[in-house]
Each structure stands twice: as C-alpha cells, then as structure tokens.
C-alpha positions, 0 to 999 in steps of 0.5 A: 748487131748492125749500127742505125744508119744516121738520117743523112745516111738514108737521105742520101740512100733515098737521093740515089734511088730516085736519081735511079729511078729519074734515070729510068733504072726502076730495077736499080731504084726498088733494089737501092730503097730496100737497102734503107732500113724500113722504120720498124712502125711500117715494117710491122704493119707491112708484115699485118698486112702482106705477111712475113713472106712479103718483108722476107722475099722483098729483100727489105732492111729490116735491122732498125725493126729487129733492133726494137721488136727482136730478131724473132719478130717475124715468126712471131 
C-alpha cells in the first residue's frame, strides 16, 4: 500500500502545477494535479457523478480513496 503523502508534499504538488499552469503548460498542469492524491470524499462524489470511467480514464491518484473505501470501491 502507498504511504499518504503529508500536506507539504500536496502543497508543493499544487505549487508546481499552477507555476505550470502560469507558464501556459495546461497539459503539464492537468497532468501534474492528477498526480496528487484526490481526497476519497471528492473521489466518491466524482464517481456518483461522472462514473467510474470518468476517475479511471482521467488518470487521477486515487490511493488516499482505496485507502479508506478499499481497493474494490470503484466497481462497487
């Protein structure tokens, strides 16, 4: 199992994505925030939402939401 990343660690992952972001890289930017793990309360939503498909193909970090949901969550 992945170890949670401390706040400093996603700040500094936010940090860097909007300095590429500012730099005009939107590529670099999307690529760079989806490295950060999304919090399982919005990771849940998102899947209600958009489906599990949306979360998958979107390349998103989803450790922190397997962590507290399970590893199965999405095809539940």
């Amino acid at each position: 199992m992945q170890e949670t990343m401390t706040i400093r660690e996603k700040l500094d992952i936010s940090k860097k994505a909007f300095e590429l972001l500012d730099a005009g890289d939107e590529e670099g930017f999307s690529r760079t925030i989806r490295s950060a793990p999304m919090p399982p309360y919005l990771a849940k939503t998102a899947k209600d939402l958009m489906g599990a498909d949306f979360l998958v193909q979107g390349g998103w970090n989803l450790s922190e939401a397997e962590a507290e949901f399970g590893i199965d969550w999405l095809n539940n």
